[in-house]
N, C-alpha and C positions, 0 to 999 in steps of 0.2 A: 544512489547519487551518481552523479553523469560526469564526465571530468571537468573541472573547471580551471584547471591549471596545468603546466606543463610536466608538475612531477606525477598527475594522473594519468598523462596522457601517455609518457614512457615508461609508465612502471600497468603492472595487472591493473585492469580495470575492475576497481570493486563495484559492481550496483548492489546500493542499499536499496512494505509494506502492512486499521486497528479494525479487525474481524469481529465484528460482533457475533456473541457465542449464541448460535440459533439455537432454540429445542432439537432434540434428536428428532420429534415426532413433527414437529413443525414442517405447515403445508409447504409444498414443493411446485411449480412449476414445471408440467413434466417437457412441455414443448414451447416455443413463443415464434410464431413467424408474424413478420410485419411484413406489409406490401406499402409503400409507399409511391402516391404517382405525382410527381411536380406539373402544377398547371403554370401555365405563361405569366399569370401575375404574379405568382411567387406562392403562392396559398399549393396547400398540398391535400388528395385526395388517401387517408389511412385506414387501411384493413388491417386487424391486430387477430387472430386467433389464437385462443389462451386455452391449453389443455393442462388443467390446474389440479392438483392434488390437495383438497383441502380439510385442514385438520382442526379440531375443536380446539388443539391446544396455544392457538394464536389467532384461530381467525372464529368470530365471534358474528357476527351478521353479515358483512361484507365484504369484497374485494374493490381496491381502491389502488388506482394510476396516478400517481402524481406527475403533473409538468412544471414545474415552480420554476420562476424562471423567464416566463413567456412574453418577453420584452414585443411589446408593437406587434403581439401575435394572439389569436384567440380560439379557441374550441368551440365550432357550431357543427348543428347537424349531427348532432349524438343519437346512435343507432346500435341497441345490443341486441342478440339473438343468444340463448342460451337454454341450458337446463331448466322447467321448473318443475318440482317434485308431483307424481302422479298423472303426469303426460309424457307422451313419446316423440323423440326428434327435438330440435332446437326452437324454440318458442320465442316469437319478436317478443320484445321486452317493451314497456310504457316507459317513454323519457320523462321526466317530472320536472316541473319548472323549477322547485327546487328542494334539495336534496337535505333530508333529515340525516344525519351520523346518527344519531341517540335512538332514532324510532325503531322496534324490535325485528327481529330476522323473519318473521312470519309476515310482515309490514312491507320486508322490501323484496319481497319473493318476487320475481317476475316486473322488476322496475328497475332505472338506471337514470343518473342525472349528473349534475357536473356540483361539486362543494369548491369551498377554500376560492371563491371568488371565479370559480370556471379553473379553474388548474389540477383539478382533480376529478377525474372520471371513475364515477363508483356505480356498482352495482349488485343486487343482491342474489349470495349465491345460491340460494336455494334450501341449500342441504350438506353435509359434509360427504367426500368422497371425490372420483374422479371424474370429473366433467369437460367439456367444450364448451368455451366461448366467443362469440366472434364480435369482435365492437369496430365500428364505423362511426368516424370523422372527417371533417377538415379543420386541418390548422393555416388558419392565413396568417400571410407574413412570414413566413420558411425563409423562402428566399429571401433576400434585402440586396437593395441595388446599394451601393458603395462606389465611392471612389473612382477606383481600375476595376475593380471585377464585381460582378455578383455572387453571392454564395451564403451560406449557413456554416454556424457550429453546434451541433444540434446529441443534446439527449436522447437517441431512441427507446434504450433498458437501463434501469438503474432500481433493481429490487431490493429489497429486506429477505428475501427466502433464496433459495438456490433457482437457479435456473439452470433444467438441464443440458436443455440443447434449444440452440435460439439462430434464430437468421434474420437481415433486415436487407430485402429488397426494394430500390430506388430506382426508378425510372419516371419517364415525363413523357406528356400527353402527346399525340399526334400531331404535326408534324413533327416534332422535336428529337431529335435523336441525340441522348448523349456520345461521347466518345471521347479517346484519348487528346483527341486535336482541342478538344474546349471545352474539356473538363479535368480538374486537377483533384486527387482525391486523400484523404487521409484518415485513419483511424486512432482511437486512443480507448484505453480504458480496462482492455483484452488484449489477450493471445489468440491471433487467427487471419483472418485472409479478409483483404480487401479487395476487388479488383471486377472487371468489366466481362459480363458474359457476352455470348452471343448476341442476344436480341437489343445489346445497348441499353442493359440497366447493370446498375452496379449492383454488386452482392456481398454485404457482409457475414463472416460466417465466423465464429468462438470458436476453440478447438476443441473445449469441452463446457463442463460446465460453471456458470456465472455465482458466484456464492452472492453473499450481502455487500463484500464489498469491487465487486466486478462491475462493471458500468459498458457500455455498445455507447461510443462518442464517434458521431462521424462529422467530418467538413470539408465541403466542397466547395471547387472553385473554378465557377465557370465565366467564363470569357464573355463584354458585353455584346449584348445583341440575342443571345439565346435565347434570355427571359427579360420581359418588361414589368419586372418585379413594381406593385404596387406600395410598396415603402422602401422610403428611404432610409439608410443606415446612417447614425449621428456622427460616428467617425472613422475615422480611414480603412480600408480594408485589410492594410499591411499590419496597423496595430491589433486589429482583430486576429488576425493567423498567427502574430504574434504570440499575443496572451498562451492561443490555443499550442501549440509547436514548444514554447518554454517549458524546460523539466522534460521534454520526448526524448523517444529514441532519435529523432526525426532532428533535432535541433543543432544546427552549427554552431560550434564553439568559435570565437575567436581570440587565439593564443597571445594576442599581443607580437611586438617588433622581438622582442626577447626571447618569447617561446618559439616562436620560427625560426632567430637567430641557430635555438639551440634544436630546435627538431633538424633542419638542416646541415649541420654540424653532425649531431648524431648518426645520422644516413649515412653520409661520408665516409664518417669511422669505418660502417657496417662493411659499406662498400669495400674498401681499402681491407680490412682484415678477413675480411671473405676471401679474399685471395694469397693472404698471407699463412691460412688457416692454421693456428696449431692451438696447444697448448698455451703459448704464449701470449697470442694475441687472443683468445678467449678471455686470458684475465687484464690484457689491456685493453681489452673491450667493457669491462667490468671498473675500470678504473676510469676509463675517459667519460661513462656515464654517471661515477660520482662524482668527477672534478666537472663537467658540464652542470651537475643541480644544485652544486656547491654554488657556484659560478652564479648560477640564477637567486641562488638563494642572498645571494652577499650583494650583488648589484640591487636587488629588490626592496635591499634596506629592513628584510623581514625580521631578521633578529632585533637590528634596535627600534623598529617600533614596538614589538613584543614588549619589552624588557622597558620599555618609557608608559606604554599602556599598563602592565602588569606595577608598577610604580603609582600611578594615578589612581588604579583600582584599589590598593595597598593591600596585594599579595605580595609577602613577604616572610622570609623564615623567622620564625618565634612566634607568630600567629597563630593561637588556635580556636578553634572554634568546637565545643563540645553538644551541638545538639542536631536534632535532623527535623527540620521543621517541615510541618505536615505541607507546605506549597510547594517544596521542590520537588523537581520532577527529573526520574533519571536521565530521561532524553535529553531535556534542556539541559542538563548538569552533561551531558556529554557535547553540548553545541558550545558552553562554557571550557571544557577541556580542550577541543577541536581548537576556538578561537586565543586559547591562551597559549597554545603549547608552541615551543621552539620549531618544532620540525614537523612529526609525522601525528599529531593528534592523539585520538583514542580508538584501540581497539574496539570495532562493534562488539565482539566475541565477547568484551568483558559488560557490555552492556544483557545481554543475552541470560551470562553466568548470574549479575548480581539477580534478574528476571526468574532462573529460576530458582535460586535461594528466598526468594519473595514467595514462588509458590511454594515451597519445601515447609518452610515456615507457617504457614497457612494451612499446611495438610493436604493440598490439593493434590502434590508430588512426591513421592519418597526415593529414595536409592533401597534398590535389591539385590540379591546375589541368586543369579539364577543359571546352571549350565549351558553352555552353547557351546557348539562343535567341541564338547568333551574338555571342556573346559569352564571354569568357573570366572562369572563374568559381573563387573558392576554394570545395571541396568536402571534405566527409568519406570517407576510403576505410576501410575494415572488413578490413582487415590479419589478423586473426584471429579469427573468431567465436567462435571458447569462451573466446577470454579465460583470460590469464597470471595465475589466483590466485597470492598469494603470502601469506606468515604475516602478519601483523598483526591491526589490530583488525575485530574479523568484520565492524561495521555498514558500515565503510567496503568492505569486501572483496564485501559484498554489495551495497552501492548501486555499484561500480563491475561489476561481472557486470550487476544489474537494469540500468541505461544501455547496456550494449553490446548488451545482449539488446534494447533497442527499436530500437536504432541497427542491426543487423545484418537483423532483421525488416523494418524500414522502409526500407531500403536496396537492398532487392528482390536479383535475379538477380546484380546486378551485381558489389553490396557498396559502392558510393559512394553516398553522399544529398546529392541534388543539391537545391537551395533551391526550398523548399518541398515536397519529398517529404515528409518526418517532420507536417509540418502536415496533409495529405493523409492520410497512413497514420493520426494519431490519432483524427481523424471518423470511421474506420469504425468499428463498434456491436463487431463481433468483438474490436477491439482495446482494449477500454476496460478491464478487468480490469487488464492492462497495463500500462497509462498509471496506473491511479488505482493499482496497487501504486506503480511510481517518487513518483509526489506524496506517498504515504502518509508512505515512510521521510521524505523534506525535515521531514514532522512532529514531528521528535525531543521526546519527553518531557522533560519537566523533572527535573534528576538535583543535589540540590543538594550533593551530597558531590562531585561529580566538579566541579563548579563551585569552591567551595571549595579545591580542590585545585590548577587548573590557569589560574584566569580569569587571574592577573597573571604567571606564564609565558607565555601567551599573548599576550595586551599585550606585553609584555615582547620576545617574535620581530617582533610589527607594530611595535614603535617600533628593533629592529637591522635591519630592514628596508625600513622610511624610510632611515635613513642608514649606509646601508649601505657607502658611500662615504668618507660623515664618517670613519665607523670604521676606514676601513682594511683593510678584511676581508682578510687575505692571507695567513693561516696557516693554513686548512682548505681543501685543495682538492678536493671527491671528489666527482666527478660526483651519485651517488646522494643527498647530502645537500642540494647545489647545485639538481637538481631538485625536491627537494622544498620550497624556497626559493622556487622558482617556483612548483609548486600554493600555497603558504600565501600565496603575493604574490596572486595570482590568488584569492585567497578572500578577502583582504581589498579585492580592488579597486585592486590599486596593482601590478599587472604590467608594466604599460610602463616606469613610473619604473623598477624594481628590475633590469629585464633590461638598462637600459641601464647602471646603477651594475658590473653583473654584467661587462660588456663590456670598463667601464673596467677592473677590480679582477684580472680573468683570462679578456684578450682569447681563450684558447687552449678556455674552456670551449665556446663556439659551436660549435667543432666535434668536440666530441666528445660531447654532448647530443643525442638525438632530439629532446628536447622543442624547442631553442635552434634545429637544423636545420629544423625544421616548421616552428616559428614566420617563419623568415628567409626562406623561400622565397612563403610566402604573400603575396596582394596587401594585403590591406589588415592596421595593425597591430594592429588589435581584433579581429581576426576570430575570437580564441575566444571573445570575451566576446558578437562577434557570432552566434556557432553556442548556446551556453549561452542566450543569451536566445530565441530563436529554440524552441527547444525546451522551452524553460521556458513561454514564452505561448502555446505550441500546447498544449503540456499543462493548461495550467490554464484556458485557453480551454475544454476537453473537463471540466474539472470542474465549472466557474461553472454552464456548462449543465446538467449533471447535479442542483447543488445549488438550481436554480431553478425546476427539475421538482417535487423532494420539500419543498419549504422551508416546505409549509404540512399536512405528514403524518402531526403530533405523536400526536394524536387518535386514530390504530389505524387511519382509515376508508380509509387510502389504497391506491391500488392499483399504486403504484410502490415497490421498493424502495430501499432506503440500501446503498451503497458501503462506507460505516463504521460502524463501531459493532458490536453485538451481543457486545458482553463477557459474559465471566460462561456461556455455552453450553454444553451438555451433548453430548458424542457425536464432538465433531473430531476430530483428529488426524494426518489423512495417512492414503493408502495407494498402491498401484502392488505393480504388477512389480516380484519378489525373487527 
């Protein structure tokens, strides 16, 4: 999450990414370079060359590119060159008018065509194992004239497998020469470099590699006159860069008359006790920055809307609410907390914690005790790497796979991550796609019907959960509901209290709870809230960074790309092995 107010913007910048859990064996991608050449109408000449590792365990006849998407644009001129088994060197491929999914792998040996209405570029791969492919198009209608300028927001990669190392080369036909002077450029999607070589093509380049949920979004913006783009865009160009820039690293905030009031206020201070420097004015440095949010917080009228909304909702003490119904979703119950709370929200860390008391509970993840540096240590073991989906609400279904997919990665050979391995594993550049998908999902959007709906039920569980004791609770005893009693204790930050009310009320649940049995064994009694934060500040640790690379990139001129952002694109979709 990117600041959107002025207590984010003076206090640590948190940036808050759902990973679908690939096969271990699952085909890979070992290289992908794209050539792309801009013609004068806007239509673009594309060479893709695919050096594909493909594995029976997900790819079944084919490989298939999706552009879904392809607004007033179309794919002609389809040309594959490829493997086909019992020949040497790459073999032109037959285009077919049109393209069978269903017809057997023997069928499409040596053939290529477009499905899903032309959005889809499929071809048959032969054979399982490691090949080269080279496919050739144009996409017309790239460019679109607009408004003030010409330009595209354009999908180049956006796979279901990993991709290991990927580049997309942009340049434009003769006479045409891009350049800094009238063309403005921007990336989203990755970690990596944007920027203008030698010969006046641009070059994007990932730092490492692109998992399932890593995407290459680029959009350009070039100056009129360059290209006599043959379509026209329906509306304004400013809204279009718009869409794309919202949620980026790339994107300006605007603080309001108040938040300037107090960011310039603030300076001041800085200023003036810089020179004063002591012990003193350190902590009157410390106090003029709470009586400044204080300040903001009381003129903004935040408490008494809080407190008039939280009245209408009928969140209120005495309230309880005794069940967890299968539609709620931790995320939104945390966009629910965020929106209700007086001051500072909810902890991501305890969104994290209840995440993994879900997989504990499930088996996927245990608590160990295993030595390190000569000392006896609570540690994470990896019980099951593909993770026990089960039905409910998908976001939660999918942030609890995305955590075990970094947990199981991070955890090397062994499958235990032992303190400070996960810290370790998110610094490296390959793993950052990763890391910034888990932070993304913590970002839940704002949903105000589901809010509506479910904020003073909610309340409602955190206050029969406080006294849980008081109440008596002794008529519902079932494991599965009991656990989930404890992720929701553990979300709101009140696990210890609740497990011990738990103990009193049905001493017999301890043992027959995975969750209860982890817990009991482990040395210390925080230690999930100690694992949740632990990985929550490595993670966001790898985003601050990222966000203080790009945080001055608004302007087009930059040569690093954004993580997030790039809505609104043309061309995504998925593809792999089928």
């Amino acid at each position: 999450m990117y600041p959107k107010n002025i207590i984010k913007t003076l206090s640590v910048l948190f940036v808050l990414a759902l990973l679908p859990v690939a096969d271990i064996m699952a085909s890979t991608v070992k290289s992908l370079d794209i050539k792309v050449v801009l013609m004068k109408d806007g239509s673009a000449q594309i060479e893709e060359r695919w050096d594909i590792d493909v594995d029976d365990s997900d790819a079944k006849t084919e490989w298939y590119v999706a552009h879904r998407g392809l607004y007033d644009m179309y794919i002609k001129n389809l040309e594959v060159e490829g493997y086909v088994p019992g020949q040497e060197g790459l073999q032109r491929y037959e285009t077919l008018d049109k393209w069978d999914v269903d017809a057997s792998r023997k069928k499409k040996i040596g053939k290529c065509g477009l499905n899903n209405d032309g959005q889809e570029i499929c071809w048959g791969f032969g054979d399982y194992g490691q090949h080269l492919y080279i496919v050739r198009y144009v996409l017309t209608g790239l460019v679109k004239s607009y408004d003030t300028n010409d330009g595209f927001n354009h999908c180049f990669i956006d796979m279901n497998c990993d991709v290991i190392k990927s580049q997309v080369v942009i340049s434009a036909e003769e006479p045409i020469r891009l350049s800094e002077a009238n063309t403005r450029r921007w990336a989203f999607g990755y970690e990596g470099r944007i920027e203008f070589n030698a010969d006046s093509s641009i070059v994007v380049t990932p730092n490492g590699t692109l998992d399932g949920d890593g995407k290459v979004i680029v959009m350009l913006e070039f100056d009129k006159g360059v290209f006599q783009p043959a379509v026209k865009a329906s509306e304004p160009w400013a809204d279009r860069k718009q869409r794309a820039l919202d949620g980026s690293l790339f994107e300006d905030e605007d603080l309001g008359f108040w938040g300037w009031v107090i960011v310039i206020l603030f300076f001041i201070v800085v200023i003036v006790l810089a020179f004063l420097w002591s012990e003193i004015a350190y902590v009157a440095l410390i106090a003029m920055y709470l009586l400044l949010v204080g300040v903001w917080w009381l003129v903004s009228f935040a408490p008494l809307r809080k407190y008039l909304k939280r009245r209408r909702l009928g969140i209120k003490k005495g309230n309880y609410w005794r069940d967890v119904p299968s539609n709620w979703s931790l995320l939104k119950n945390k966009m629910v907390v965020d929106e209700m709370s007086y001051l500072w929200g909810m902890n991501s860390e305890n969104i994290i914690g209840a995440v993994l008391l879900r997989l504990i509970s499930r088996g996927d993840v245990s608590i160990v005790q295993q030595e390190y540096k000569k000392k006896m240590c609570d540690m994470l073991k990896i019980d099951n790497p593909q993770g026990t989906e089960k039905k409910g609400n998908k976001d939660d279904e999918h942030l609890c796979q995305s955590l075990l997919k970094l947990l199981t990665k991070a955890s090397g050979d062994d499958l235990v991550l032992q303190p400070d391995e996960f810290k370790k594993w998110c610094k490296a550049k390959e793993n950052y796609s990763a890391v910034k998908g888990l932070m993304d999902k913590l970002n839940t959007k704002q949903d105000k019907a589901y809010i509506e709906k479910h904020a003073a039920d909610l309340y409602g569980l955190k206050s029969f959960l406080k006294d849980f004791t008081l109440l008596n609770e002794r008529g519902v005893k079932e494991v599965p509901l009991w656990d989930e009693y404890m992720v929701y204790a553990e979300f709101f930050g009140i696990s210890d209290k609740v497990r011990k009310q738990m103990k009193e009320v049905w001493p017999e649940y301890a043992d027959l709870s995975r969750v209860t049995q982890n817990l009991d064994k482990a040395q210390e009694d925080d230690i999930v809230y100690m694992f949740s934060d632990a990985i929550y500040t490595s993670a966001n640790s790898v985003m601050n960074r990222a966000a203080s690379r790009a945080s001055s990139s608004s302007s087009g001129y930059s040569s690093w790309s954004s993580v997030s952002g790039g809505g609104g694109y043309s061309g995504g979709g998925g593809g792999g092995g089928r």
